[in-house]
Every structure is written in structure tokens, then in C-alpha cells.
C-alpha positions, 0 to 999 in steps of 0.5 A: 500500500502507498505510504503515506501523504506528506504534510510538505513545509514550505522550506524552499519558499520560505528560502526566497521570502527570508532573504526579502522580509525584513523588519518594517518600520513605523513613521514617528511624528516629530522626528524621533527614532523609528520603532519597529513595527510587529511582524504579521503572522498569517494564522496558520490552519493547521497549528503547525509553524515555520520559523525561520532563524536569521542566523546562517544555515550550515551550507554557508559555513560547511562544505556539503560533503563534511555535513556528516562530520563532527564538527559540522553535527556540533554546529546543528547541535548550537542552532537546535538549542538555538531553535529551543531557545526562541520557544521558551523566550515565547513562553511555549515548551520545548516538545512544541518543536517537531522539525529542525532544519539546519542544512540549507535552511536555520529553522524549525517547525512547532505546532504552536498557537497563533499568539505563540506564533506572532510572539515567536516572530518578535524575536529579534534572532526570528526572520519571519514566521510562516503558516505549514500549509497541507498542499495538494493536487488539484484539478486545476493542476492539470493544465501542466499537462496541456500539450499547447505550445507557448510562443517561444515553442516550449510547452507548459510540460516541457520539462526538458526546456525548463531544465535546459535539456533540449537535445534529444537522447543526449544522456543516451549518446553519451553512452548513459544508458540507465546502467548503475545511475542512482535517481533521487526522488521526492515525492508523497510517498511510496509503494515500496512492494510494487514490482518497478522496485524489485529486486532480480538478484541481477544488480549489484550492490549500490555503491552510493553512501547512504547515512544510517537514517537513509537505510533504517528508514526503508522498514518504514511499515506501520503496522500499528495503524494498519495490520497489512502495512507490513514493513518493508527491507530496502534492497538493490533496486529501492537502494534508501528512503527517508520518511519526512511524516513527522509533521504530517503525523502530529497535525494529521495523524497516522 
């Protein structure tokens, strides 16, 4: 069975809206020194928060390849407990946090009240603070998939023209055949029985590293909530997996 619809934060656009929101300020009469003004938090439907930190991700400082290091971890431990300080300055307790980002993004996710949210926003390490919005397809969606062209000759669906690949069998030519190639792919969950992810004993073990998180996430089974969820034991077809319900599940449910 296909697990699970992810609760998706909305970390990639909060990357852009961090860098362009910034503390407004209000007008004072009489030439006097501008107070700040409070920062507007849109109440969030589901209780759940993004909270994002002014302070630099690790990316900026770490290079990718030594994010699994030591040092790198000590520096995400100093920005969680820097997460774990902002909710207690609002008042709120420590269990409310339910994601730490560190890598790409400083941040964190709580399911909080509204109140504690804007209390949250008027910490002066805060950037801003934005509503964990459940988003999913619509019907409207399926324009993506109309097959008319635009006047430049792409086609709403024309993924290659978006990527700037627009040679045709290109991979191919270069002797890219599929073989070996590891594909990374993010998505609202996985049907990890499916024949598509089958092992033939015909492949080789992967050669990519996975972190333990990558691999031990593969028995993603929830048999608790479902008796015929039974787990699941990655293999050399469905090499890893990361399951991202963290959110999702104290919103939503199993």
C-alpha cells in the first residue's frame, strides 16, 4: 500500500521570502527614532509553524560533503538549542518543536498557537514566521499537462526546456544508458512492494553512501495503524528512503 501523504513545509519558499522580509518600520511624528513595527503572522490552519532563524544555515559555513562530520553535527547541535531557545523566550515548551532544519535552511517547525506564533516572530534572532500549509493536487493542476505550445515553442510540460535539456537522447549518446545511475526522488510517498522496485538478484550492490537514517528508514511499515502495512527491507533496486511524516503525523495523524 502507498505510504503515506506528506504534510510538505514550505522550506524552499520560505528560502526566497527570508532573504526579502525584513523588519518594517513605523513613521514617528516629530522626528524621533523609528520603532519597529510587529511582524504579521498569517494564522496558520493547521497549528503547525515555520520559523525561520536569521542566523546562517550550515551550507554557508560547511562544505556539503563534511555535513556528516563532527564538527559540522556540533554546529546543528548550537542552532537546535538555538531553535529551543526562541520557544521558551515565547513562553511555549520545548516538545512544541517537531522539525529542525539546519542544512540549507536555520529553522524549525512547532505546532504552536497563533499568539505563540506572532510572539515567536518578535524575536529579534526570528526572520519571519510562516503558516505549514497541507498542499495538494488539484484539478486545476492539470493544465501542466496541456500539450499547447507557448510562443517561444516550449510547452507548459516541457520539462526538458525548463531544465535546459533540449537535445534529444543526449544522456543516451553519451553512452548513459540507465546502467548503475542512482535517481533521487521526492515525492508523497511510496509503494515500496510494487514490482518497478524489485529486486532480480541481477544488480549489484549500490555503491552510493547512504547515512544510517537513509537505510533504517526503508522498514518504514506501520503496522500499528494498519495490520497489512507490513514493513518493508530496502534492497538493490529501492537502494534508501527517508520518511519526512513527522509533521504530517502530529497535525494529521497516522
Amino acid at each position: 500500500m502507498r505510504k503515506g501523504n506528506v504534510l510538505i513545509s514550505v522550506a524552499a519558499l520560505v528560502l526566497v521570502m527570508a532573504g526579502s522580509t525584513g523588519t518594517a518600520v513605523a513613521e514617528v511624528p516629530g522626528g524621533a527614532h523609528p520603532a519597529p513595527a510587529a511582524k504579521s503572522v498569517p494564522e496558520s490552519p493547521s497549528g503547525s509553524y515555520i520559523v525561520v532563524m536569521k542566523q546562517d544555515p550550515l551550507i554557508t559555513s560547511v562544505a556539503a560533503s563534511d555535513l556528516a562530520t563532527p564538527s559540522a553535527r556540533a554546529k546543528g547541535d548550537a542552532l537546535d538549542s538555538s531553535h529551543s531557545d526562541v520557544l521558551v523566550a515565547a513562553g511555549v515548551r520545548t516538545d512544541a518543536k517537531v522539525q529542525d532544519y539546519q542544512n540549507a535552511l536555520n529553522g524549525f517547525s512547532a505546532v504552536v498557537s497563533h499568539d505563540q506564533a506572532v510572539a515567536m516572530a518578535a524575536n529579534p534572532k526570528v526572520a519571519v514566521v510562516l503558516p505549514d500549509e497541507l498542499r495538494q493536487v488539484t484539478q486545476e493542476s492539470t493544465a501542466l499537462f496541456r500539450m499547447d505550445s507557448r510562443s517561444d515553442g516550449s510547452r507548459p510540460d516541457d520539462l526538458g526546456h525548463f531544465l535546459g535539456l533540449t537535445s534529444r537522447e543526449g544522456a543516451w549518446r553519451n553512452g548513459l544508458t540507465g546502467e548503475g545511475v542512482v535517481v533521487g526522488v521526492i515525492d508523497t510517498g511510496v509503494w515500496p512492494e510494487h514490482a518497478s522496485f524489485a529486486d532480480d538478484a541481477s544488480l549489484p550492490a549500490p555503491t552510493v553512501e547512504l547515512d544510517g537514517s537513509q537505510r533504517s528508514a526503508c522498514d518504514f511499515g506501520n503496522t500499528a495503524h494498519n495490520p497489512n502495512d507490513a514493513p518493508f527491507a530496502c534492497n538493490n533496486k529501492l537502494i534508501g528512503a527517508r520518511m519526512m511524516l513527522d509533521t504530517y503525523r502530529a497535525v494529521q495523524g497516522s
